[in-house]
C-alpha positions in Angstrom: 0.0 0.0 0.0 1.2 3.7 -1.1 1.6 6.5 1.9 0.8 9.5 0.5 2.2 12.4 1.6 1.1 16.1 2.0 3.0 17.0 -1.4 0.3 14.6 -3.3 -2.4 13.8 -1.5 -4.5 16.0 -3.6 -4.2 14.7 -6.8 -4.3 11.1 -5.3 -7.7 11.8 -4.1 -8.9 13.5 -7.3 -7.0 10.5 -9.4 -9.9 8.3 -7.1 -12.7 10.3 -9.2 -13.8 7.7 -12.1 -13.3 8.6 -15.4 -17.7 8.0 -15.8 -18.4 10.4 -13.0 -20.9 12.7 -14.2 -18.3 15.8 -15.8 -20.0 18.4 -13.8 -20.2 16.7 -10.6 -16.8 15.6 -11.6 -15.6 19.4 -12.3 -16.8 21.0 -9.2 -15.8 18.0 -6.5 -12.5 18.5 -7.5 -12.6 22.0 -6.9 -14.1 21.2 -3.5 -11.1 19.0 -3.3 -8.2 21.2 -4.4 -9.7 24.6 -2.2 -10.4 22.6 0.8 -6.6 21.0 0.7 -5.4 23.8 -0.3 -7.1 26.0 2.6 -5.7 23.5 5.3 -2.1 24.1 3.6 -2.3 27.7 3.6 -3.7 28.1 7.8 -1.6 25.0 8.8 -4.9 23.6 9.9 -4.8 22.0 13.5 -6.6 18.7 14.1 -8.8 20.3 17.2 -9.5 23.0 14.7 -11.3 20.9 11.9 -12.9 19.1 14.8 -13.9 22.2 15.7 -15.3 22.8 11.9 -17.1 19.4 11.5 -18.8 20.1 15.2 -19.8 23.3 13.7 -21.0 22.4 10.4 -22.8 19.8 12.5 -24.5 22.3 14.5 -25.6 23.7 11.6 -27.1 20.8 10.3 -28.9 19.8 13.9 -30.3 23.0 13.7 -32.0 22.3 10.9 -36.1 21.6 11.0 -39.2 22.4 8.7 -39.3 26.2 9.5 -35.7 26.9 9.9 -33.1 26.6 7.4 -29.8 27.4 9.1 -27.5 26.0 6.5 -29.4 28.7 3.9 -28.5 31.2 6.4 -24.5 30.5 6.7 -24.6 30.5 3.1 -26.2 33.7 3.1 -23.8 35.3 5.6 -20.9 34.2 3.9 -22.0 36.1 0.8 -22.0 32.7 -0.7 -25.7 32.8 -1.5 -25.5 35.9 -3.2 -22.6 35.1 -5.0 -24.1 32.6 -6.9 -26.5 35.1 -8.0 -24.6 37.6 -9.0 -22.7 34.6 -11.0 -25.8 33.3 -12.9 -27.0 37.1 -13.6 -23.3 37.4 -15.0 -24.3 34.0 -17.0 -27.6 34.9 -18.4 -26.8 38.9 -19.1 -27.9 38.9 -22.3 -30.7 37.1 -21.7 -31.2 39.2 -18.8 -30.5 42.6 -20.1 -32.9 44.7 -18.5 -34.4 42.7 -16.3 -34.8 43.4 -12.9 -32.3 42.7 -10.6 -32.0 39.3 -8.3 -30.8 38.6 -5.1 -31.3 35.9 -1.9 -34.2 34.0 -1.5 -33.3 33.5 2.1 -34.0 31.3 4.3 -38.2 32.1 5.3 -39.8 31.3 2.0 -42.8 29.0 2.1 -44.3 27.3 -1.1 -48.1 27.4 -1.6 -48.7 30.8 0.1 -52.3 31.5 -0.4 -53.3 32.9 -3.7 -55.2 35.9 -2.9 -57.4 38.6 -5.4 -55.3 41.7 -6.4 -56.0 44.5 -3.6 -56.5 42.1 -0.7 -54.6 43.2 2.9 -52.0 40.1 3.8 -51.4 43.2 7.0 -54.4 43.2 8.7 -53.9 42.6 12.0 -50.0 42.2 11.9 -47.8 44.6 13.6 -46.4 47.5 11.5 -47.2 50.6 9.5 -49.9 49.8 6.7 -48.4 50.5 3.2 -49.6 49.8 -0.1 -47.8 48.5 -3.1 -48.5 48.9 -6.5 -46.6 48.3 -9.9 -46.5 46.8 -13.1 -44.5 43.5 -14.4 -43.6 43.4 -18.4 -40.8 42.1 -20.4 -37.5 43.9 -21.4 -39.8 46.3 -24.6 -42.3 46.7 -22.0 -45.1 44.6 -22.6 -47.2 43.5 -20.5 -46.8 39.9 -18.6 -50.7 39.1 -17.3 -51.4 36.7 -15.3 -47.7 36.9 -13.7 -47.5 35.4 -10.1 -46.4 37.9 -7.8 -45.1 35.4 -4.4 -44.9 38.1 -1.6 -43.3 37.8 2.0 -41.7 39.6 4.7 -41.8 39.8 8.2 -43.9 42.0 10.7 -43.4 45.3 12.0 -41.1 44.0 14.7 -39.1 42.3 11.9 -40.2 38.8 12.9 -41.2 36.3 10.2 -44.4 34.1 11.0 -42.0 31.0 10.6 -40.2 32.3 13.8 -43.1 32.8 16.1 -43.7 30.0 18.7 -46.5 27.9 18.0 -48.3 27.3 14.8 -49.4 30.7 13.6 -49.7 29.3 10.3 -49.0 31.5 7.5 -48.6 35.5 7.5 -47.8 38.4 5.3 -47.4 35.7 2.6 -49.6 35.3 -0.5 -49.2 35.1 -3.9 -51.0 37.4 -6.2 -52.0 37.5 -9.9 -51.5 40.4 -12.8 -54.4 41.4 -14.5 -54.8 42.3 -18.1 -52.4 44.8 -18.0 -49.6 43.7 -16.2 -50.5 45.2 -12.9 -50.7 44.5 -9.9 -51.7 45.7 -5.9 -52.3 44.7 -2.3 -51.9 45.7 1.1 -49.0 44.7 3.3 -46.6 46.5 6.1 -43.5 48.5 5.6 -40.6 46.2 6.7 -38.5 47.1 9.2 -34.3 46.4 9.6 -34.0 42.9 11.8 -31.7 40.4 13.5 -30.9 36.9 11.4 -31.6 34.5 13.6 -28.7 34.3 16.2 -29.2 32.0 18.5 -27.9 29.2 16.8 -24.2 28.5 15.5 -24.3 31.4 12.7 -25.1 33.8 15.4 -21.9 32.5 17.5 -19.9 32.3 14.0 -21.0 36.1 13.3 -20.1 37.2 16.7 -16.8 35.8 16.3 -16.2 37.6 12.6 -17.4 40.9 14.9 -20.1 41.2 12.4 -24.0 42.6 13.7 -26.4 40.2 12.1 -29.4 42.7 10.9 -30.9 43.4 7.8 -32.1 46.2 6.4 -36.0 46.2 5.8 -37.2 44.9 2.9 -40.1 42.9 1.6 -39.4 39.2 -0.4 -40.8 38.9 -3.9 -41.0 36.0 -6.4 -42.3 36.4 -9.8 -42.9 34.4 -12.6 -44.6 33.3 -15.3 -44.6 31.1 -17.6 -42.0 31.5 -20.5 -40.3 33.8 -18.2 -36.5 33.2 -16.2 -38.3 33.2 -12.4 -37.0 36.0 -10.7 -36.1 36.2 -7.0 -35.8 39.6 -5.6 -36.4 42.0 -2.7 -38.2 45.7 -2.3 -35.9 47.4 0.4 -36.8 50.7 2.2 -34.4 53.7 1.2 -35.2 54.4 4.8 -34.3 52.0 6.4 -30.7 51.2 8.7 -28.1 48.6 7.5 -28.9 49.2 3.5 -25.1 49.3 3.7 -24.2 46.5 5.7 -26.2 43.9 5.1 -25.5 40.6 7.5 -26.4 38.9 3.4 -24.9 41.5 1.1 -27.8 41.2 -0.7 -28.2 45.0 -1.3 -28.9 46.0 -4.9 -29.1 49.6 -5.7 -31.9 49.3 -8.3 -33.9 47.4 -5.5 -34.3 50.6 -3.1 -37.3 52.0 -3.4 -39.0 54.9 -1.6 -41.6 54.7 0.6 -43.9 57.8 0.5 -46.1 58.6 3.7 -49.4 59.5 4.3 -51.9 60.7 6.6 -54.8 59.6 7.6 -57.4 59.4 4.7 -58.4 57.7 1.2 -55.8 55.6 -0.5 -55.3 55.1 -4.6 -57.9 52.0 -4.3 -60.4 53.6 -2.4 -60.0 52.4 1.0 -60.4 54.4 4.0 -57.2 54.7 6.8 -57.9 56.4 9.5 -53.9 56.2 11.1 -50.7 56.9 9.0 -49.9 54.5 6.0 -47.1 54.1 3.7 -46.8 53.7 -0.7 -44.5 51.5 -2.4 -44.2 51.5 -6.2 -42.3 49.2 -8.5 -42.2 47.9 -12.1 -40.9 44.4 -12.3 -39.0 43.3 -15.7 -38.6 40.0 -16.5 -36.4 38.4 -19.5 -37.8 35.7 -21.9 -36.8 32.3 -20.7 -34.3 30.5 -22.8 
């Protein structure tokens, strides 16, 4: 039997890979390979300290259940998740050009939200400020997409997500909406407010560690789609709001800031009666063909 020694241990463990291994898989394990190897050569790693990393990672995992996603947040606070988007915006720009801007899902979204008719109030009774949001999606020469899913989520006024609160308070502030004829689209939410990640888990200990705070600035989640359309993951964040310019997920785009105008008490664009303060978001939405 061969010893293999610092020098090549690399390339005997990506010799291992079979020559039918799927290429992809093929090309991006043996970059797993070489960076990982090549990280322990650079830091001298000790054995206590990747004990210390697998216990970690492990954490992570543990952590782990049907409403929290902890590994989606260390990717996300590495600036790993939004990385990746940046990369495939980068991949697709021509298909893209135009478009509206993506960035992290995060880790709170939750399929099947309730499909709701255009105007309907996914606030009521949540904490926060009321606001209203309003908009348009099209393509890239500014036609009309009808019929376009608008997937909406955020947390409440006190920046807490429904997925968060102790018990089953089923879903809140989530629903998914549908363009009409003309591309538009409306409903009632709450402005967002800035908020912690979760940190009471092992990202929070890893962040406190870096020296890093763990908010984010207020924003509101969208998804929208359609079909014949590349999907489109994004965010509405308040020009208002603290942290826009250090976000614990870098997922800050400029072209995603949008102001929200205030009001007094009275009628809103839709007809509806407020009788305290509410707020007014608007935003077009762009998507790019599909390929």
């Amino acid at each position: 039997m061969s010893q293999h020694q610092t020098q090549d241990i690399t390339q005997a463990v990506l010799d291992r890979l079979s020559a039918d291994a799927d290429p992809r898989f093929k090309q991006i394990i043996s970059a797993v390979v070489r960076h990982m190897h090549a990280l322990a050569r650079e830091v001298d790693l000790k054995p206590e300290e990747w004990m210390a990393a697998i216990q970690f990672l492990t954490r992570v995992g543990q952590t782990c259940d049907d409403k929290r996603q902890e590994f989606i947040l260390l990717s996300d606070t590495l600036g790993l998740s939004m990385l990746v988007v940046q990369l495939d915006q980068a991949r697709r720009s021509r298909d893209l050009k135009g478009a509206t801007e993506a960035t992290v899902q995060g880790p709170f979204y939750w399929e099947n939200a309730p499909v709701l008719p255009l105007g309907s109030d996914i606030g009521k009774g949540m904490a926060g400020e009321p606001a209203y949001y309003a908009g348009k999606v099209t393509d890239a020469a500014g036609k009309p997409i009808a019929n376009c899913c608008v997937d909406v989520w955020s947390g409440d006024g006190e920046g807490v997500y429904d997925m968060q609160k102790e018990g089953d308070a089923g879903m809140q502030l989530r629903a998914r909406f549908h363009t009409d004829a003309q591309g538009r689209y409306h409903f009632w939410s709450i402005k967002p407010t800035f908020y912690p990640v979760p940190d009471d888990g092992p990202v929070g200990a890893m962040l406190r560690a870096m020296g890093r705070h763990p908010n984010r600035p207020g924003h509101i989640h969208m998804k929208v789609y359609a079909d014949g359309f590349a999907p489109l993951t994004t965010h509405l964040f308040a020009a208002d709001s603290p942290y826009l310019d250090s976000d614990a997920v870098f997922g800050v785009r400029d072209s995603l800031i949008v102001h929200y105008e205030k009001h007094a008490p009275g009628k809103a664009p839709d007809g509806r009666a407020l009788d305290k303060p509410w707020h007014s978001a608007a935003y077009d939405f762009v998507l790019a063909q599909a390929k």
